[in-house]
C-alpha positions, 0 to 999 in steps of 0.5 A: 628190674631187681636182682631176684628177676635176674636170679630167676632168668638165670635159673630157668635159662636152661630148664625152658631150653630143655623143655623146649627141645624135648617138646620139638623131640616129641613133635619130630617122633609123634607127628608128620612136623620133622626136627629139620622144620621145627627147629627154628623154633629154638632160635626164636626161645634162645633170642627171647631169652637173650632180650629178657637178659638185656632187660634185667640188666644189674648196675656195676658193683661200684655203683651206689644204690640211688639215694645214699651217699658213700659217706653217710651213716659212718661218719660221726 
């Protein structure tokens, strides 16, 4: 993964979240299923979160990119 999916998973972190709790609002008023059925369904989206951002981890700021050399190009 690259660092435009991590940018994209940190930015719909939130919004997904609140989507996600408006629609278990609107379950609890618009339905017979009640906010204390239905929110385990929060923990579910929160984990899934957590596991895509285990796996869009970046590499340390100290690690080169695969492929060049931390002395090439400046050297003459």
């Amino acid at each position: 993964m690259n660092a435009n999916d991590v940018n994209l998973l940190r930015a719909i972190r939130w919004p997904v979240t609140l989507i996600t709790l408006g629609t278990l609002f609107a379950l609890n008023n618009f339905t017979n299923y009640g906010f204390h059925q239905t929110w385990p369904v929060l923990l579910i989206v929160f984990g899934l979160l957590s596991l895509l951002g285990r796996t869009t981890s970046i590499p340390p700021a100290g690690v080169p990119p695969s492929g060049s050399s931390p002395g090439a190009g400046g050297a003459r």
